[in-house]
C-alpha positions, -999 to +999 in steps of 0.1 A: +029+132+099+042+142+130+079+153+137+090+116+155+077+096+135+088+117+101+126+122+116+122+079+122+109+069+088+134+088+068+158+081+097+155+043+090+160+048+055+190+068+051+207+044+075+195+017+055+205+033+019+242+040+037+243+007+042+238-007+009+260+019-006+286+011+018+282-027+017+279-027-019+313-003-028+332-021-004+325-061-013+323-057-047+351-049-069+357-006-073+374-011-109+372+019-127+377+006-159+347-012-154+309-006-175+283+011-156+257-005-160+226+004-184+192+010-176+186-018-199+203-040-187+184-039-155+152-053-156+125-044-127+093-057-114+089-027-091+093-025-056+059-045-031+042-015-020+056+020-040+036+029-072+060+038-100+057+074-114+065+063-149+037+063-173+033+037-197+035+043-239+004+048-259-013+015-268+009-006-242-010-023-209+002-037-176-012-059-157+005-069-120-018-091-096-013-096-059-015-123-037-013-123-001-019-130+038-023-104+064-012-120+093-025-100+127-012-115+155+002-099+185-007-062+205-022-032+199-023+004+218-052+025+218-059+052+243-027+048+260-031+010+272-025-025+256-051-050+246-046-083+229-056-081+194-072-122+179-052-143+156-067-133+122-054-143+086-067-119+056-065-133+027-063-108-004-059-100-039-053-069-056-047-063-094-033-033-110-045-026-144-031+000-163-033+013-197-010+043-214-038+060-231-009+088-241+026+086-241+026+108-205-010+101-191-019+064-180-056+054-166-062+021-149-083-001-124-078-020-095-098-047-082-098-060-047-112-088-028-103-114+000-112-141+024-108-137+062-101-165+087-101-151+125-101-173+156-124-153+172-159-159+157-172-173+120-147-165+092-159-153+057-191-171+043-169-172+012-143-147-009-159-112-012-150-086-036-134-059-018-135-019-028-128-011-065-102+021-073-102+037-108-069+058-118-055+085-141-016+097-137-007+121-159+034+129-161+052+156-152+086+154-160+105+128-171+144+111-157+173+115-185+206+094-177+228+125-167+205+143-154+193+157-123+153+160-128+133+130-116+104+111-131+074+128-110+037+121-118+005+134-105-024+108-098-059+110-090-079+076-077-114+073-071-118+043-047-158+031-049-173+016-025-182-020-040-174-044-009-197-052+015-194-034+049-226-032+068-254-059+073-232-083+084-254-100+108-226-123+136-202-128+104-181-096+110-153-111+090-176-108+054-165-068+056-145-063+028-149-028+021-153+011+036-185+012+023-171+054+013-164+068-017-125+079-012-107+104-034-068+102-036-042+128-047-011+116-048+025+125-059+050+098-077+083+103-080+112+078-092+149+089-098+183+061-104+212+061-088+251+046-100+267+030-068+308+031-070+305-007-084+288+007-115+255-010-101+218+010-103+198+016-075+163+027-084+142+051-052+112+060-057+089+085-030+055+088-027+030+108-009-004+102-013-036+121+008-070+100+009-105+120+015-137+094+019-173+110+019-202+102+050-207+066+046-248+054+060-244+026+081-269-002+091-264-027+118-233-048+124-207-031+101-170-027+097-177+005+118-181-018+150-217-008+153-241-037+163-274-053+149-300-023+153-279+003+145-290+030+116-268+058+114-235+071+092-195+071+098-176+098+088-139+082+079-110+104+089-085+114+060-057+090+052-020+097+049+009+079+031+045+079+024+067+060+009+102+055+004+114+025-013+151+015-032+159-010-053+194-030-062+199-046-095+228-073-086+222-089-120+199-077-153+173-105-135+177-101-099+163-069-080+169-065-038+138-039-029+126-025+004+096-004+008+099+022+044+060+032+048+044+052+069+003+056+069-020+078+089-056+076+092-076+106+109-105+102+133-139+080+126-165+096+138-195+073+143-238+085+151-264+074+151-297+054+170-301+019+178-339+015+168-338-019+192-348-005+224-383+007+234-375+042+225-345+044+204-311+050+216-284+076+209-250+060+195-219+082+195-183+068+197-150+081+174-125+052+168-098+079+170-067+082+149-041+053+139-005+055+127+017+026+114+050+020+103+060-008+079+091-018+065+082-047+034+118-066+021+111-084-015+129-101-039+122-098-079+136-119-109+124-108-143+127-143-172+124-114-197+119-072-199+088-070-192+080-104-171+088-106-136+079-121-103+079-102-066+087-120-039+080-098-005+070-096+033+056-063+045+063-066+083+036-038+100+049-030+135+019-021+164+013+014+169-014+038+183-049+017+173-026-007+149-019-043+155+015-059+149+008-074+111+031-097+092+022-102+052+039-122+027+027-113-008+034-128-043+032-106-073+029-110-111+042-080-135+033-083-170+037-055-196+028-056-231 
């Protein structure tokens, strides 16, 4: 991450965190006689985009499904100038499907797919299973009430390459995958917080690193080669960080807001287009991108360990990134 854009995320968010502490301690009562609260009496459905660090117990499962619209609509800079980028809705689902195999290691799935409806050209034949990611998070320490050490976790993802992304013929919006197998290290980490009205405020920071192999590429692809094409994509690395806070007004009702940043290194794209008499060298790079999101949500929980996520992430346009809005619904069950 480079040094403006890291001194603007965290920026953001430490004005945003004095903020609530300050709006909080000074329009709620400051009685010190009061209860601070519990951490069981605040019930969480976790934040719309930061993983938690906690690992789950032996023998429990959790299972969280998403639902929502990627809405690209507005500009985009790439190369220094400004193009319009087409009216586009993605449709998506992602699941998360964990399981505590030990008390402190946790292994899981997650299944993607989608439906895309753009205004420029056919939208999806029909909904397409997107890229499939398999998970193991093993933790490192753990929070104690009084205490200074954070919950941190290590994870390691596999993301495999089940979507389709090439061979796409004039329906460019059936690409629902990288078509690469991706490897991600990440780093959880989740600490709590007692505001001066005895409230709990939950942060959690994460930093993950993505590395994706040489993907072979045939014809129209997500790539943006064309029919005639056979050659291979080499996906630039992927950054991403995370800072997200959470404020339990009630035991049920959770104010959350993700602050995201996400990098993604060079594409390098060769190869021959076997269409012309004698075939033709194809060489581009799509160059780097860099985004910045910032994703408000609401959550109510009916019980422990059943809640509902109510969010927007709100994407603004950046260097090869178009100006995205997304509202998402989300489902948290643990058992």
């Amino acid at each position: 991450m480079s040094g403006g854009w890291s001194r603007a995320v965290f920026g953001v968010v430490a004005m945003l965190a004095a903020t609530l502490g300050l709006s909080t301690a000074q329009g709620l009562p400051q009685d010190p006689g009061a209860v601070r609260q519990s951490l069981q009496d605040a019930w969480w459905t976790g934040p719309m985009l930061a993983p938690s660090a906690a690992t789950l117990p032996r023998g429990h499962f959790l299972m969280e499904p998403y639902l929502y619209d990627v809405i690209v609509h507005g500009r985009y800079a790439q190369n220094g100038s400004r193009q319009s980028a087409p009216q586009a809705n993605g449709f998506g689902s992602l699941t998360y499907m964990l399981y505590g195999l030990t008390n402190g290691f946790t292994v899981g799935l997650i299944p993607t797919g989608g439906y895309n409806q753009v205004s420029e050209g056919p939208s999806s034949s029909g909904v397409g299973m997107g890229d499939l990611t398999v998970q193991g998070q093993y933790r490192l320490t753990q929070f104690r009430e009084g205490g200074r050490i954070p919950t941190i976790s290590f994870a390691l993802q596999e993301t495999l390459p089940t979507g389709k992304y090439d061979q796409l013929g004039e329906r460019l919006s059936d690409g629902m995958g990288s078509g690469a197998y991706t490897t991600t290290l990440a780093l959880y980490s989740q600490t709590y917080f007692w505001l001066p009205n005895r409230r709990i405020v939950r942060i959690r920071l994460d930093v993950s690193q993505g590395f994706s192999n040489d993907v072979k590429v045939q014809d129209a692809s997500v790539y943006g080669t064309s029919t005639g094409f056979r050659g291979q994509a080499k996906p630039g690395n992927s950054l991403f960080v995370d800072l997200s806070s959470e404020y339990s007004i009630t035991r049920r009702w959770v104010l959350a807001l993700d602050t995201a940043y996400r990098r993604n290194g060079d594409t390098r794209v060769s190869g021959n287009n076997i269409l012309t008499a004698t075939p033709t060298p194809v060489a581009f790079n799509t160059g780097p991108s860099d985004s910045f999101a910032l994703a408000p949500a609401v959550e109510y929980s009916w019980k422990p360990n059943l809640g509902v996520l109510l969010g927007t992430r709100v994407m603004v346009a950046g260097h090869n990134t178009a100006a995205t809005i997304s509202p998402a619904i989300a489902i948290n069950f643990v058992h």
